[in-house]
MDTraj code that builds the backbone (N, CA, C; nanometers):
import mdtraj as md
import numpy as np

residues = "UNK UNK UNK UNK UNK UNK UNK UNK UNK UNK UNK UNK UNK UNK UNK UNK UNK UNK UNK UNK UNK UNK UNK UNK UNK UNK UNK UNK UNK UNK UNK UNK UNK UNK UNK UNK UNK UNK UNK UNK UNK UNK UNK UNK UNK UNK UNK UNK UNK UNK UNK UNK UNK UNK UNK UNK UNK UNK UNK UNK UNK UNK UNK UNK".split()
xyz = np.array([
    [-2.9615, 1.4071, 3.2689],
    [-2.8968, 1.5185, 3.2023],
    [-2.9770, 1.5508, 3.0762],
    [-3.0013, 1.6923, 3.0610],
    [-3.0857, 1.7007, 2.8959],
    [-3.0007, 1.6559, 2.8173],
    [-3.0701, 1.6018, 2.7042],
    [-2.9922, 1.6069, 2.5896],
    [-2.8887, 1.7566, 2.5677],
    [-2.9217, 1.8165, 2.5276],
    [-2.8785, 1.9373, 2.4819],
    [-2.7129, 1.9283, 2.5813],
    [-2.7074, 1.8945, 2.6658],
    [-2.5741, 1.8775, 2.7315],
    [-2.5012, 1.7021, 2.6750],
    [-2.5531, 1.6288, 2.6647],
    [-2.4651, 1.5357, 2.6333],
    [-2.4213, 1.5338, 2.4658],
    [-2.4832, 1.6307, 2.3823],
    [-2.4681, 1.6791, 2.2419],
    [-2.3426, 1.7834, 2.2536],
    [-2.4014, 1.8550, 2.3368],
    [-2.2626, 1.9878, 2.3472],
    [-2.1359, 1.8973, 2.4365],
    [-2.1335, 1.7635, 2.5293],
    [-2.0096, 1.7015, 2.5422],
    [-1.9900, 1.6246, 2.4179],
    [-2.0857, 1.5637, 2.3672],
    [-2.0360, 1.4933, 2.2869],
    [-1.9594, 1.5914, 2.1360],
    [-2.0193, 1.6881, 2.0905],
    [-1.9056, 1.7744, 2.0400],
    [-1.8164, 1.8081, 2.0524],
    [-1.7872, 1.8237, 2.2099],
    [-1.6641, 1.8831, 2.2530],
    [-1.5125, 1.7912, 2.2618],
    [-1.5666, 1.6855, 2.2696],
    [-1.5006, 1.5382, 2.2667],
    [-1.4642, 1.5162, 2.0958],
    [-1.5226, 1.5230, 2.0551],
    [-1.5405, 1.5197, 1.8960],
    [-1.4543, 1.5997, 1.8363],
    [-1.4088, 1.7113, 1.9311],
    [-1.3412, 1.8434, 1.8381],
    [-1.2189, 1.8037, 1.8775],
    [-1.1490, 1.7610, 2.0593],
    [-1.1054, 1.7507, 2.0890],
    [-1.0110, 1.6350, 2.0542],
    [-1.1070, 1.4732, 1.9705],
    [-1.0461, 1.3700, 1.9009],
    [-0.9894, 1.5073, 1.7713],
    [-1.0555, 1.5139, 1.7108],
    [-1.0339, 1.5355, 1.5794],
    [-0.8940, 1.6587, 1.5892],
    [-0.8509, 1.7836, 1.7226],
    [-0.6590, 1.8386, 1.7427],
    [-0.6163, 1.7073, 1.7622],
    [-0.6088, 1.6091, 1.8358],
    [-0.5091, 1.5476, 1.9000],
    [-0.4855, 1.4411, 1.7294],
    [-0.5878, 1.4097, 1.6969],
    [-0.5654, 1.3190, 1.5671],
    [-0.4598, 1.3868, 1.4535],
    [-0.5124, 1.5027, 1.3990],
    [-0.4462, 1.6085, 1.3112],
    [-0.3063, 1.6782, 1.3567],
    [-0.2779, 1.6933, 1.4786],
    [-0.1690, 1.6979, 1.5800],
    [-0.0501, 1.5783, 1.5116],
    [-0.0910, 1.4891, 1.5636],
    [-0.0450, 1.3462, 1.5363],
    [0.0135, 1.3016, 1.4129],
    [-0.1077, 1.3190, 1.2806],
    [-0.0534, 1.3239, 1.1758],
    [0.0048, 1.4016, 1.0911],
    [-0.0068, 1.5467, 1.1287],
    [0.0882, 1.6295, 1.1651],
    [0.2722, 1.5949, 1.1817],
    [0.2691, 1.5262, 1.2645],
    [0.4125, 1.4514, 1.3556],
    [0.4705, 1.3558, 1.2738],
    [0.3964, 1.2755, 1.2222],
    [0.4488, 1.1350, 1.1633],
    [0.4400, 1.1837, 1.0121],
    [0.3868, 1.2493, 0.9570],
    [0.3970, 1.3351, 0.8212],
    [0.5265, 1.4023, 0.7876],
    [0.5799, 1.4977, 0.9280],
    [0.7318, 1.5323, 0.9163],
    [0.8243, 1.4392, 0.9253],
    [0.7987, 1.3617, 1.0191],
    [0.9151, 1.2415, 1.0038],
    [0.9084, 1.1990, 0.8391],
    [0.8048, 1.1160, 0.8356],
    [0.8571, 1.0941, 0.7053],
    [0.8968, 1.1742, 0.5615],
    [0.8662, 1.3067, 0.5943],
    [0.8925, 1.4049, 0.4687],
    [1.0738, 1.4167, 0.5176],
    [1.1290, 1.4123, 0.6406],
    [1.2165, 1.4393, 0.7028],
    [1.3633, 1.3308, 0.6231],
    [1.2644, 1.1406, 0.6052],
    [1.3278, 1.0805, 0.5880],
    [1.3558, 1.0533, 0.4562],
    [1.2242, 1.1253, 0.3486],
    [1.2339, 1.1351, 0.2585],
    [1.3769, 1.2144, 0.1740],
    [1.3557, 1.3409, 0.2270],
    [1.4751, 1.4391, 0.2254],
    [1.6100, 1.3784, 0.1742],
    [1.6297, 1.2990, 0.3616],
    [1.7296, 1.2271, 0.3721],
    [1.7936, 1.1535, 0.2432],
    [1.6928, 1.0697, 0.1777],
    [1.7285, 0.9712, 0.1855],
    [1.7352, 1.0302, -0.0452],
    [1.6740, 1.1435, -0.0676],
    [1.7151, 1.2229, -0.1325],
    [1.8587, 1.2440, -0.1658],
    [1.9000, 1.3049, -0.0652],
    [2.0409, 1.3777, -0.0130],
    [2.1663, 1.2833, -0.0270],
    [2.1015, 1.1437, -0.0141],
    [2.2092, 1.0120, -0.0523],
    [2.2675, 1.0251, 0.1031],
    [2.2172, 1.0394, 0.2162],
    [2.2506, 1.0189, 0.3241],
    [2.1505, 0.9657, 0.4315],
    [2.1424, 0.8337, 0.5284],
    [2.0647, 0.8106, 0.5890],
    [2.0915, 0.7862, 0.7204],
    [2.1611, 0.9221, 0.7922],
    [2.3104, 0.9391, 0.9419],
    [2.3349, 0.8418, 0.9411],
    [2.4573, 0.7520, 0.8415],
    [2.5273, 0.6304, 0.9085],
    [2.4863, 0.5082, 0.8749],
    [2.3600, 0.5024, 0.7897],
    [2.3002, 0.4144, 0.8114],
    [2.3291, 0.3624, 0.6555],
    [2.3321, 0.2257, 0.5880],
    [2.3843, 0.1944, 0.4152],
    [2.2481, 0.0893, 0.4478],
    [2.1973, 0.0491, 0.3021],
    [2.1350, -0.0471, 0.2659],
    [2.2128, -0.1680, 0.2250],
    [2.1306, -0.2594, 0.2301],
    [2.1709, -0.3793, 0.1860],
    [2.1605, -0.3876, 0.0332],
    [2.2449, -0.4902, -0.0363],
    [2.2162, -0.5115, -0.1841],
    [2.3030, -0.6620, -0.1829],
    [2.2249, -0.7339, -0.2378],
    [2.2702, -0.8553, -0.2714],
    [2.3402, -0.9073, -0.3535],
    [2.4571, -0.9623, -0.3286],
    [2.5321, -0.9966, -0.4764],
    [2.5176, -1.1027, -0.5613],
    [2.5001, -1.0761, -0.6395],
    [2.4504, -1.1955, -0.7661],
    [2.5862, -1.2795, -0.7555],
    [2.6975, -1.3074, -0.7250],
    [2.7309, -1.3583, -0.7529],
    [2.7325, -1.5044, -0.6822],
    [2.7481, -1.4059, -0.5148],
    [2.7329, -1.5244, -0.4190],
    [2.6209, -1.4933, -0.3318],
    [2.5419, -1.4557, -0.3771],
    [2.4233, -1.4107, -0.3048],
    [2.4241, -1.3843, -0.1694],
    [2.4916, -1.3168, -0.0923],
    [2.4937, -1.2769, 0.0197],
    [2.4610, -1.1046, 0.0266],
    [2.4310, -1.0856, 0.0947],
    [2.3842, -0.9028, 0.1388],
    [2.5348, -0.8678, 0.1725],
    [2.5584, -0.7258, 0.0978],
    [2.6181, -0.6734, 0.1336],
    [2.6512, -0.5299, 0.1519],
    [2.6442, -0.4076, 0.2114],
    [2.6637, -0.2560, 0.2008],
    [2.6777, -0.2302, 0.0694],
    [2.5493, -0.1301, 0.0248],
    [2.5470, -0.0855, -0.1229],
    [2.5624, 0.0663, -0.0977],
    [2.5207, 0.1040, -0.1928],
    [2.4976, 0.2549, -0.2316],
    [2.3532, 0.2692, -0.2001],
    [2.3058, 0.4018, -0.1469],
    [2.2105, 0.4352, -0.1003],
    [2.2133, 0.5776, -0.1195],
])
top = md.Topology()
chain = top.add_chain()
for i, resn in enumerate(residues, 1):
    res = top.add_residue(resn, chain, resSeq=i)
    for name in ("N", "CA", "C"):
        top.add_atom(name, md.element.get_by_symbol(name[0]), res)
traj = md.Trajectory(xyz[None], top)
């Protein structure tokens, strides 16, 4: 194969990593701006954090 063809696949591959990558982080960028929001808002659907009590040190449902 000439060069000149395994340069023009190998670009094309190259362009093709570089949507699916930016795609991607794209995706996982909204989630977390999503959970950020959330978690803003003082709501995380249902979900409470833990907080430990000094007194008897056990975890227990805090404020979040």
């Amino acid at each position: 194969m000439p060069p000149v063809f395994v340069i023009a696949l190998g670009a094309l591959g190259a362009a093709a990593l570089v949507k699916v990558l930016t795609r991607e982080s794209r995706r996982v960028n909204g989630e977390l701006d999503a959970q950020r929001r959330a978690e803003q808002a003082g709501r995380l659907d249902g979900r409470t954090t833990l907080r430990r009590d000094p007194a008897t040190g056990d975890y227990r449902p805090g404020d979040s």
